[in-house]
Backbone bond lengths (Angstrom), bond angles and torsions (degrees), N, CA, C in turn:
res aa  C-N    CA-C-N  psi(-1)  N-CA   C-N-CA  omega(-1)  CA-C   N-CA-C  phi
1 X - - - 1.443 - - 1.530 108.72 -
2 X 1.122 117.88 138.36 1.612 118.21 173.32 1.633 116.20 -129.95
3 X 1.237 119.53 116.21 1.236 148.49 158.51 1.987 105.00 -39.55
4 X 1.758 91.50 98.52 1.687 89.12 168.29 1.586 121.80 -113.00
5 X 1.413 159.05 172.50 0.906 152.00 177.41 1.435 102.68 -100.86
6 X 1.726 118.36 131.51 1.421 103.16 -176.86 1.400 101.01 -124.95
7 X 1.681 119.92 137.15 1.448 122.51 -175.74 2.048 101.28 -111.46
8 X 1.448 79.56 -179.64 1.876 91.27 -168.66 0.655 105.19 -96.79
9 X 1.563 156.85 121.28 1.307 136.58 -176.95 2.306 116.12 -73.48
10 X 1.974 82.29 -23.86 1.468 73.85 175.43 1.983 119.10 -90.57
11 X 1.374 91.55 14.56 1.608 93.06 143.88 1.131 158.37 -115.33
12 X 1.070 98.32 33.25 1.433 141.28 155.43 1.668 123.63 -76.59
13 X 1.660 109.06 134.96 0.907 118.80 -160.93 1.826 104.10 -65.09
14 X 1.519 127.59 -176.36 1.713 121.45 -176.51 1.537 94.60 -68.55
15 X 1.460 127.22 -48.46 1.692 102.88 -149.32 1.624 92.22 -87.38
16 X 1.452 133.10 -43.40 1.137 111.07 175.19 1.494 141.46 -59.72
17 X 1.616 107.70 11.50 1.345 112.26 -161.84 1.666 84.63 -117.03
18 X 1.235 109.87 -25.24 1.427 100.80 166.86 1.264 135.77 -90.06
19 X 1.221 108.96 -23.79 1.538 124.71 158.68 1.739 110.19 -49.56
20 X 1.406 119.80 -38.56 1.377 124.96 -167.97 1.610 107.51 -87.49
21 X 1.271 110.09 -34.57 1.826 115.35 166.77 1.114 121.43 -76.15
22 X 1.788 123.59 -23.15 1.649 118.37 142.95 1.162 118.29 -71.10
23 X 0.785 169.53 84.43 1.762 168.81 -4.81 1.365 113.84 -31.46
24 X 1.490 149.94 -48.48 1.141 133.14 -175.65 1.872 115.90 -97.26
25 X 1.659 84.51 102.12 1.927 93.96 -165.26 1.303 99.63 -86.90
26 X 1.355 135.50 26.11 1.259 112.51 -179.89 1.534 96.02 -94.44
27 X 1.191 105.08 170.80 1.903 122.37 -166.85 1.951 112.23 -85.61
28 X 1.214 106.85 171.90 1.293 103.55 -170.93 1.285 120.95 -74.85
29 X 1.441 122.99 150.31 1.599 122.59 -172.82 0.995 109.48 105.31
30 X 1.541 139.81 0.68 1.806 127.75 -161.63 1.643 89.77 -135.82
31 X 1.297 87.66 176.35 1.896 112.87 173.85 0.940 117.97 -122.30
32 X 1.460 97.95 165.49 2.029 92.77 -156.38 1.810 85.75 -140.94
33 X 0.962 100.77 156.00 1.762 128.37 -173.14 1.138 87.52 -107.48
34 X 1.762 111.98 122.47 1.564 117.22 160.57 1.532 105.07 -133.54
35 X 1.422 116.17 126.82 0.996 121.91 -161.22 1.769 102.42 -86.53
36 X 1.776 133.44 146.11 0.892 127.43 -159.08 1.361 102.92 -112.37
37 X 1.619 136.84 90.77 1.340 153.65 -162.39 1.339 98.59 -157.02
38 X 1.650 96.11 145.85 1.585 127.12 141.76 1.430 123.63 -30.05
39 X 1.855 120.42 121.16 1.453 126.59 -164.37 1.553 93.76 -71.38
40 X 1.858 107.68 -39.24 1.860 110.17 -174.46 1.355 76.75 -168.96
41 X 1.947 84.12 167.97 1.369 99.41 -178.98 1.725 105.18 -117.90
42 X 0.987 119.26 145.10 1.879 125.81 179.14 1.430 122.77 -70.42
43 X 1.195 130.12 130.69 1.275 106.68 177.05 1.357 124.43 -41.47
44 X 1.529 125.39 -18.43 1.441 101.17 -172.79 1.303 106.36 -123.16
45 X 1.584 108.90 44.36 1.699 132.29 152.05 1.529 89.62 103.34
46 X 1.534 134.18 -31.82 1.567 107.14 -164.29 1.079 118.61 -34.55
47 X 0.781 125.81 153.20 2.158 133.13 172.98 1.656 90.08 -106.88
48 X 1.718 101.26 135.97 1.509 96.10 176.06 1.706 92.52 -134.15
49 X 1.361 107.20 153.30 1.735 107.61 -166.93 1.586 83.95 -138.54
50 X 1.681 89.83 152.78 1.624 107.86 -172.27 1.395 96.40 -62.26
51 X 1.517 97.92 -175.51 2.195 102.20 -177.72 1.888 98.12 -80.41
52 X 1.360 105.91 -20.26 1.791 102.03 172.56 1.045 124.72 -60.48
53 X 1.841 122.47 -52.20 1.184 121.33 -179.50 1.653 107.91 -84.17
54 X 1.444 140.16 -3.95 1.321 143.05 175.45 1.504 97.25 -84.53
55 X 1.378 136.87 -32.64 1.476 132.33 165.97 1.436 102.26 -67.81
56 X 1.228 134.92 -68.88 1.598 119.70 169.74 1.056 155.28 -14.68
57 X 1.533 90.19 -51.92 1.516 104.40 172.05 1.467 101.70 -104.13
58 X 0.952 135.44 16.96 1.821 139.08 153.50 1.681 92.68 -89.48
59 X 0.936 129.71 -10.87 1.270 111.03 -147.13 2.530 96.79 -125.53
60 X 1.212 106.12 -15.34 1.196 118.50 178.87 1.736 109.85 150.75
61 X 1.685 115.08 -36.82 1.171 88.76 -178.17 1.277 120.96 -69.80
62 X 1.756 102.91 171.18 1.899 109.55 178.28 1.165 116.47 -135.73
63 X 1.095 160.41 110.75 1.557 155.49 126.80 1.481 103.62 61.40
64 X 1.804 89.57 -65.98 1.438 86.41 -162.13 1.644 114.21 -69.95
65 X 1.415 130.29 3.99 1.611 146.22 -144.22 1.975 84.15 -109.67
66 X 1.269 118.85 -16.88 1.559 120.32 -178.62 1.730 91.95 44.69
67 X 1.058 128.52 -81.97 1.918 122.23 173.86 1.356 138.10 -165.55
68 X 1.342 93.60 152.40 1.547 106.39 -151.12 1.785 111.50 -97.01
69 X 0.957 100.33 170.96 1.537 97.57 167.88 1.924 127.33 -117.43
70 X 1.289 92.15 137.05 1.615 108.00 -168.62 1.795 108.12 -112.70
71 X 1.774 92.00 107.86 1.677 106.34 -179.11 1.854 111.81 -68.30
72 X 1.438 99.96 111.12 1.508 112.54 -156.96 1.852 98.83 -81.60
73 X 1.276 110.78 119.30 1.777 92.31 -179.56 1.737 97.32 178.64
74 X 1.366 101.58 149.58 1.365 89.52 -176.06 1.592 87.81 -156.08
C-alpha cells in the first residue's frame, strides 16, 4: 500500500489552476498523478519548477513525496 498526498485543484491560486487544466485533459471527477520534479535544470545547477509544482511544494508537497495527487474537478 502506498501513502499519497492529495491536493484540491480548486485551491489553487487562478494561473496555477489553469496552468494544471492545460496539461491535465482528463474530465471532471478523477485524480491526477503529478509527479514532484524540476521543469529544467540551469547551467549553474539551479533547479527551476513550473508555478504548479512551486505551489505544491509551498503548499505540503516535498521532493522526497516523488508525487502527489491532484483532485481534478471544477
Amino acid at each position: 500500500m502506498k501513502i499519497m498526498k492529495v491536493f484540491d485543484c480548486q485551491e489553487m491560486p487562478d494561473d496555477v489552476r489553469s496552468e494544471f487544466f492545460g496539461w491535465a485533459e482528463q474530465g471532471n471527477d478523477c485524480y491526477v498523478k503529478v509527479f514532484i520534479e524540476p521543469y529544467e535544470k540551469l547551467e549553474d545547477d539551479t533547479l527551476v519548477y513550473s508555478p504548479l509544482v512551486t505551489w505544491l511544494m509551498k503548499n505540503g508537497a516535498e521532493l522526497q513525496d516523488k508525487e502527489v495527487i491532484i483532485s481534478h474537478w471544477w
